[in-house]
N, C-alpha and C positions, 0 to 999 in steps of 0.2 A: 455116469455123469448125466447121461441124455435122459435117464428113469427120473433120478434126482429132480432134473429142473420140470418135467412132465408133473411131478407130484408138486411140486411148490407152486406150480400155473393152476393143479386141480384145487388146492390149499386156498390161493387168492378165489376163483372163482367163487366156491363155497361161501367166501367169508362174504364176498361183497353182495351176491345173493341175498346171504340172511341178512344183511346191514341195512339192504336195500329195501327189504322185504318190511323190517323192525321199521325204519322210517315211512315208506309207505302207511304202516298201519297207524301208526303215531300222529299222522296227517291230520284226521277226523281230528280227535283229540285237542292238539293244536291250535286249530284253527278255530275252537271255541273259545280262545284266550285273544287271539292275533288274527287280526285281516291282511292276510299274507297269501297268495298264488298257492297253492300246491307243489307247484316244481321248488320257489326257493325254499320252502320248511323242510321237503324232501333234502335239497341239496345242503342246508344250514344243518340237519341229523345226520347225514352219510358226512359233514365234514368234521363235525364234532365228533363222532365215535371213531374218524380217523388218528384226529387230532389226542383222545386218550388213549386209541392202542399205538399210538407213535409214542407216546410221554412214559407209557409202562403198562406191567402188566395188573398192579396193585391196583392204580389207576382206574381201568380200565373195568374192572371189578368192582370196583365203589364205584362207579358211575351204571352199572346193568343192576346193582342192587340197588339202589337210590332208586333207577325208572320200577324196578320191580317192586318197589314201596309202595310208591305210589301207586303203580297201577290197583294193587291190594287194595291201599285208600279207597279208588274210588270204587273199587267191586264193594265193599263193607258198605260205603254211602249208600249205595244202590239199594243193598241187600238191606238195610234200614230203613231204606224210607219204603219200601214195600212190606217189610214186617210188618211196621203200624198200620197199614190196611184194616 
């Protein structure tokens, strides 16, 4: 029982780590659209990725492949507008 709940404490840590980690890096990005602080875009992305692993796990999947869209988008823009160099 005591293994059990040790492994679901290590489960959360990991995840909010990486959540934390995704929204930190996300930050940059962000704040080229919106003049917003750091902390709340940080806290508005760690509440939103809570909010779709709370609603499901389909969810939750369509929404890391949508940012993974985009992020693609904008490597290609990138990668374009240096080609024509």
């Amino acid at each position: 029982m005591i293994e059990a709940a040790i492994s679901a404490l290590r489960l959360e840590a990991v995840t909010l780590t990486s959540t934390a980690a995704v929204a930190r890096g996300s930050v940059f990005y962000a704040q080229a659209f919106v003049a917003l602080p750091t902390a709340a875009i940080v806290a508005a992305l760690v509440a939103a990725c809570t909010l779709a692993a709370c609603i499901g796990v389909r969810e939750s999947v369509a929404i890391a492949a949508a940012m993974t869209a985009i992020e693609v988008g904008g490597l290609v823009v990138v990668i374009a507008a240096g080609w024509s160099d």
